[in-house]
C-alpha positions in Angstrom: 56.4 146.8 127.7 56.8 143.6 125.7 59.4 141.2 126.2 60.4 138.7 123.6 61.6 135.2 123.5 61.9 132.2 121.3 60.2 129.0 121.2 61.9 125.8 119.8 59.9 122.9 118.4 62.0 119.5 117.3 62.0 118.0 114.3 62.5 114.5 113.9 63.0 112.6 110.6 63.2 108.2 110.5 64.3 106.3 107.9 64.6 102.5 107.2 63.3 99.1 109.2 65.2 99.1 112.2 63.8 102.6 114.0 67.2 104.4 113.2 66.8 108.1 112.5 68.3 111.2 112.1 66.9 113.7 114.9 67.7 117.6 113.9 67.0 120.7 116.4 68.0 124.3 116.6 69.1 125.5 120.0 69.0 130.1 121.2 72.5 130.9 122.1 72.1 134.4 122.3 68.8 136.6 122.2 69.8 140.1 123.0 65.8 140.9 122.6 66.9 144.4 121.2 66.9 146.3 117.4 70.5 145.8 116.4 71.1 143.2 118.5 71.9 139.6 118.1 70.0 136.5 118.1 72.3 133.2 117.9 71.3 129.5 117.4 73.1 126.4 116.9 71.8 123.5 113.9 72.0 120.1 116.7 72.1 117.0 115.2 72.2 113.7 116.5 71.9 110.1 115.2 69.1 107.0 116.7 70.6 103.7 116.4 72.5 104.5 113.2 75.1 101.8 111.9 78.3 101.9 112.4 79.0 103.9 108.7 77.4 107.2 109.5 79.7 110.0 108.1 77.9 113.0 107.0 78.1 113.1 103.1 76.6 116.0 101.9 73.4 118.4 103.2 71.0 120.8 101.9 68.7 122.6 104.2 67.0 125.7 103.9 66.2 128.1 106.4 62.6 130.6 105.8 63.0 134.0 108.1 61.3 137.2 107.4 64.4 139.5 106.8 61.4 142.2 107.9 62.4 140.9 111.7 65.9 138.9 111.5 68.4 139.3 109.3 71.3 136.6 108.9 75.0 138.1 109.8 77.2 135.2 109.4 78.1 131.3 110.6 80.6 130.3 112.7 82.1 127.1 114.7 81.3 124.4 111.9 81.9 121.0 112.6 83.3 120.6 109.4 85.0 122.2 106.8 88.1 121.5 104.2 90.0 120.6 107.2 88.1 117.1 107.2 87.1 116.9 103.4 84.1 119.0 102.7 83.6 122.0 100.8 80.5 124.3 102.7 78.8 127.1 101.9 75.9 129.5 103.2 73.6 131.9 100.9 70.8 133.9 101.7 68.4 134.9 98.9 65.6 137.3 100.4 64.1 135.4 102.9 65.8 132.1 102.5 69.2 131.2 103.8 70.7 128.2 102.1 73.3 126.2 103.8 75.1 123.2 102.7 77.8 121.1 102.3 79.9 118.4 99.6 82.1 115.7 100.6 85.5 116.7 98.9 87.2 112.9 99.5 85.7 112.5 102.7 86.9 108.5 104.0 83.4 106.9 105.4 82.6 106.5 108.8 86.0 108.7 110.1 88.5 106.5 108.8 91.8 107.9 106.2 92.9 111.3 105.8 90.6 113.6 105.8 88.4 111.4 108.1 85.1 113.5 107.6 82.4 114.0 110.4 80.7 111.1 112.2 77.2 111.8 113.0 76.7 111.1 117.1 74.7 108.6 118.3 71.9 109.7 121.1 74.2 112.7 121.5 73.2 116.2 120.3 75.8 118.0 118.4 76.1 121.4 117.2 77.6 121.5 114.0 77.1 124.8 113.3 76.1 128.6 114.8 74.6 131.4 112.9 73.7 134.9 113.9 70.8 137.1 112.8 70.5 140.8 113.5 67.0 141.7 115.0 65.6 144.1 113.0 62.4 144.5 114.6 61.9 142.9 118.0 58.4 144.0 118.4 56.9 141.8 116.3 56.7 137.7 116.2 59.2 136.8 114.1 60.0 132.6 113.1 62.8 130.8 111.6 61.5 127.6 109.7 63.4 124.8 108.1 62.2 124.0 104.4 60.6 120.6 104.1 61.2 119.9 100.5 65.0 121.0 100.3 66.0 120.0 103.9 68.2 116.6 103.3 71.3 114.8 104.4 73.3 112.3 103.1 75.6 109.3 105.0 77.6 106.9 103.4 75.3 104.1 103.4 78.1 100.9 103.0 81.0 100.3 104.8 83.3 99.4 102.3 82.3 102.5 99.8 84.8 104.3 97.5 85.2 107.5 99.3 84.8 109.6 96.2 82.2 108.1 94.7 80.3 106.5 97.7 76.3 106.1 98.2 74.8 108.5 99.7 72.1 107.7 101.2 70.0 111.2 101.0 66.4 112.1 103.3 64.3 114.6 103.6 63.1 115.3 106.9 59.7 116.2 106.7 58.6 118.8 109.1 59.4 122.2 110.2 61.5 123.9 113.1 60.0 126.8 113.9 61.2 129.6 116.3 58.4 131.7 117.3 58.5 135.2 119.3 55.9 135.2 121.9 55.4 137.8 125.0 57.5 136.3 128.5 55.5 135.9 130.5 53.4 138.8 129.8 52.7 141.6 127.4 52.2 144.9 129.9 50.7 147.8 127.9 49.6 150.1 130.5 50.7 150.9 134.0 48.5 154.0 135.5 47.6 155.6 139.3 46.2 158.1 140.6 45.1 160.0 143.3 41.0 159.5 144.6 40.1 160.8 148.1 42.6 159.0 150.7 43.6 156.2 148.6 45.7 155.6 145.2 44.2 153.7 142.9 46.3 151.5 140.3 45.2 150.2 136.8 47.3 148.2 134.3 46.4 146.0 131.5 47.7 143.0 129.5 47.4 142.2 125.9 48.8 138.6 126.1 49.8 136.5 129.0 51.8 133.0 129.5 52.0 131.2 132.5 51.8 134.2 134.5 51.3 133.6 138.4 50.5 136.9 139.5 51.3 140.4 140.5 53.3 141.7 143.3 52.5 145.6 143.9 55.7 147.4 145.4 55.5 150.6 147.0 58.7 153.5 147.8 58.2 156.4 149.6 60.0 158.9 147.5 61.7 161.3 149.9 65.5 161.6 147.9 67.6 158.9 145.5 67.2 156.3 147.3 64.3 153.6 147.2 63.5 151.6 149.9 60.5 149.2 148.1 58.0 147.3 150.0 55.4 144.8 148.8 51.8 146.4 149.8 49.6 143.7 148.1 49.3 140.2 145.3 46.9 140.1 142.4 46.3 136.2 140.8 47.2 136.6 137.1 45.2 134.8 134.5 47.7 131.8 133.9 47.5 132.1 129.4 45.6 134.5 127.8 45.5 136.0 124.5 42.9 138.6 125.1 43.4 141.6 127.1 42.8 141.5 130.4 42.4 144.8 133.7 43.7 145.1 136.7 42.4 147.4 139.8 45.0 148.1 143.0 43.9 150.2 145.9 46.7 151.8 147.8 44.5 152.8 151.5 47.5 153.1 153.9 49.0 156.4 152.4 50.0 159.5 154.2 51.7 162.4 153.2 54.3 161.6 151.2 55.7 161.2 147.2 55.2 157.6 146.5 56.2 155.5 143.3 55.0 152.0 142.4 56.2 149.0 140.5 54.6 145.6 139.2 56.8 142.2 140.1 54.9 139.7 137.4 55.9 136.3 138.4 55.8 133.6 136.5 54.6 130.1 137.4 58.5 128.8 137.6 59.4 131.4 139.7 61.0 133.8 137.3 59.7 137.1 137.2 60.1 141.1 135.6 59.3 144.5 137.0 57.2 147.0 135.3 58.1 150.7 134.6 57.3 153.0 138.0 54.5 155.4 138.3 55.0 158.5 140.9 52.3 159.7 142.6 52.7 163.1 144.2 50.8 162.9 147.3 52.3 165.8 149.5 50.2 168.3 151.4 52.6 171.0 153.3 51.0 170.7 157.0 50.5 173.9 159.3 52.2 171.9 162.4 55.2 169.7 162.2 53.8 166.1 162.2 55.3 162.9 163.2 54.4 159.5 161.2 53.6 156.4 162.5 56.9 154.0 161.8 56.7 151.2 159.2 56.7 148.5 160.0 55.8 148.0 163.2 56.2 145.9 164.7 60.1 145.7 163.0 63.0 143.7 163.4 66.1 145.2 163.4 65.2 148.5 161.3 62.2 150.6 160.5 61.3 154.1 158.7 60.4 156.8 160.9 58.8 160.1 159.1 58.2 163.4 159.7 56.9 166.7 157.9 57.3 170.9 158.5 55.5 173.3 157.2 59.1 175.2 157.4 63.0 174.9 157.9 63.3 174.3 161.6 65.6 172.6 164.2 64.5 169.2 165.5 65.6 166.1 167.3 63.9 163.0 167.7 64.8 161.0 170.4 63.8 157.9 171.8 62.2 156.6 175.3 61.8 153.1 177.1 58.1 152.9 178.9 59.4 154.5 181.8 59.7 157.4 180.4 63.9 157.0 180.3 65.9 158.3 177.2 67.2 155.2 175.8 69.1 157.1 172.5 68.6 160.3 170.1 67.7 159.2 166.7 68.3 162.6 165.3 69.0 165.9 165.3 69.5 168.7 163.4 67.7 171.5 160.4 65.4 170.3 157.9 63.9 172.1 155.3 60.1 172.9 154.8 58.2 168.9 153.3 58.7 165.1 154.1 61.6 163.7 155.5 62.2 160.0 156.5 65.2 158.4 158.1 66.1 154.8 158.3 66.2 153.9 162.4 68.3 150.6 163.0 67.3 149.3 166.9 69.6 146.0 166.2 71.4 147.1 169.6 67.8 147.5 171.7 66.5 144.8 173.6 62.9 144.0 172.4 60.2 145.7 173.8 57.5 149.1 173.2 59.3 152.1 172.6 58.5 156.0 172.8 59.7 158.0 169.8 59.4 162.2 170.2 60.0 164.7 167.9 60.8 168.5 169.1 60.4 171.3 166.9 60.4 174.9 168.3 57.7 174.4 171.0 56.0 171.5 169.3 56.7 168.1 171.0 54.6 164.8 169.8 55.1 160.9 170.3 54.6 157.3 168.6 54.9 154.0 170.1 57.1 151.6 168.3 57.2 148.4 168.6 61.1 145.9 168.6 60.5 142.4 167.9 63.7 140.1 168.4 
């Protein structure tokens, strides 16, 4: 199992005396993490103490991305266009898409018709989406903006001629990278089997970030439904780029199907299940037997089991400690295996409990205990 997602890193370009700058970021809006599917960002851009004459003029930036692993589609919601006096384009060339844009008669700092776009102060701004196909999400894939062509231009004077204005052009000087890295963890093995009276798990990692640990989960598989219970916590190794081994031992089994699961958590919280591993466990008995319920004590519901070594007609019914029949659970024909039922006591007062099961001439109890 690997799971995919992108890290962003800002980039930040200042120009002139007065600390104002031009600060530049691209955003994920989508990241379907699938071949085929789509991976979004938005170019932000916002402006730091820039004077009051800070219409975009023009802009050239060029985006590296391995078309190997992400493949540009298209752009879409652009700030600006011929609408407001610019004439844009986007190109991609292997594994460079260009985009930029020309003032067409664009008025400085948003005044006249067309009024052109005003860069925001201290306010990010998207001013345009584009969309990649993922070609390959298995592999670490970045998106890098071009140091030496990546420049924009702002009227620089108030009082310019709108068509032949000063523009006032930078280049800002380091990269934006988006970088695919395993969240939270890179899980490639999950494994169990059966030794003596236990089942012994074994998975493996070949990356990890900020992984808190592992919650084992355990289902009795007896038909469709899964009722999953957590059976034990393993600390994770936090971030690691080697791989690391895991060892579970499952001791409270009896004689049932079971299938497990992993729930990695992350240190915020967040976390993913693995795949599930079944582990056939089943021995056909000579008697009928009755299981001990889980969990007990329980509060309002618990799982009673039972196995036949053939199709036979039983009830279970169920006794206060005076030896008083307080309700029938069940009752019925079952076939030759494991069975479990669900038994909600939410209308029993609290207290210890006799549970029987009858089949043919075999009769055997287990104490139960309701908690309120």
């Amino acid at each position: 199992m690997k799971i995919k997602y992108f890290v962003l890193f800002l980039l930040i370009s200042f120009y002139g005396i007065n600390a104002q700058s031009i600060q530049q970021k691209l955003t994920i809006i989508q990241n379907d993490q699938v071949q085929d599917g789509i991976f979004k960002i938005g170019m932000d851009i916002k402006g730091i103490n820039l004077p009051v004459a800070r219409t975009i003029g023009s802009f050239t930036i060029d985006l590296f991305v391995d078309s190997t692993l992400l493949m540009y589609e298209s752009s879409a919601q652009w700030k600006f266009g011929s609408a407001n006096g610019y004439s844009r384009f986007v190109n991609r060339v292997r594994n460079t898409v260009r985009i930029g844009c020309t003032s067409m008669g664009v008025n400085e700092n948003g005044g006249g018709d067309p009024a052109g776009y005003n860069i925001l102060n201290d306010v990010y701004d998207t001013w345009v989406e584009l969309t990649f196909r993922i070609v390959n999400p298995t592999e670490n894939a970045s998106i890098t903006i071009n140091r030496v062509t990546n420049a924009i231009g702002i009227f620089q004077n108030l009082n310019n001629n709108p068509r032949n204005g000063v523009i006032f052009n930078q280049t800002l000087p380091e990269p934006i990278e988006i970088g695919s890295v395993p969240l939270p963890v890179e899980l490639i093995s999950f494994t169990g089997k059966k030794v003596g009276n236990e089942i012994q798990l074994n998975w493996k990692t070949a990356t990890e970030k900020n992984n808190y640990g592992f919650e084992i989960e355990r289902a009795i598989l007896t038909g469709q439904n899964k009722e999953w219970q957590k059976i034990g916590f393993l600390n994770g190794n936090g971030n690691s780029n080697s791989t690391n081994e895991y060892y579970f031992s499952d001791k409270k089994v009896s004689n049932f199907n079971y299938v497990y699961r992993l729930k990695q958590i992350d240190n915020d919280g967040s976390f993913n299940y693995s795949n599930e591993v079944l582990i056939n466990n089943i021995i056909i008995p000579v008697t009928a037997e009755l299981y001990q319920n889980y969990p007990n004590p329980f509060n309002p519901s618990t799982i009673i089991s039972f196995a036949l070594p053939n199709e036979s007609n039983i009830k279970i019914s169920l006794y206060n400690t005076l030896g008083e029949k307080v309700t029938e659970i069940l009752e019925g024909k079952y076939g030759m295996g494991v069975h479990q039922i669900n038994f909600d006591a939410s209308k029993l007062s609290a207290g210890t409990y006799l549970y029987v099961l009858e089949a043919n001439d075999f009769r055997i109890s287990k104490k139960l205990i309701l908690i309120k």
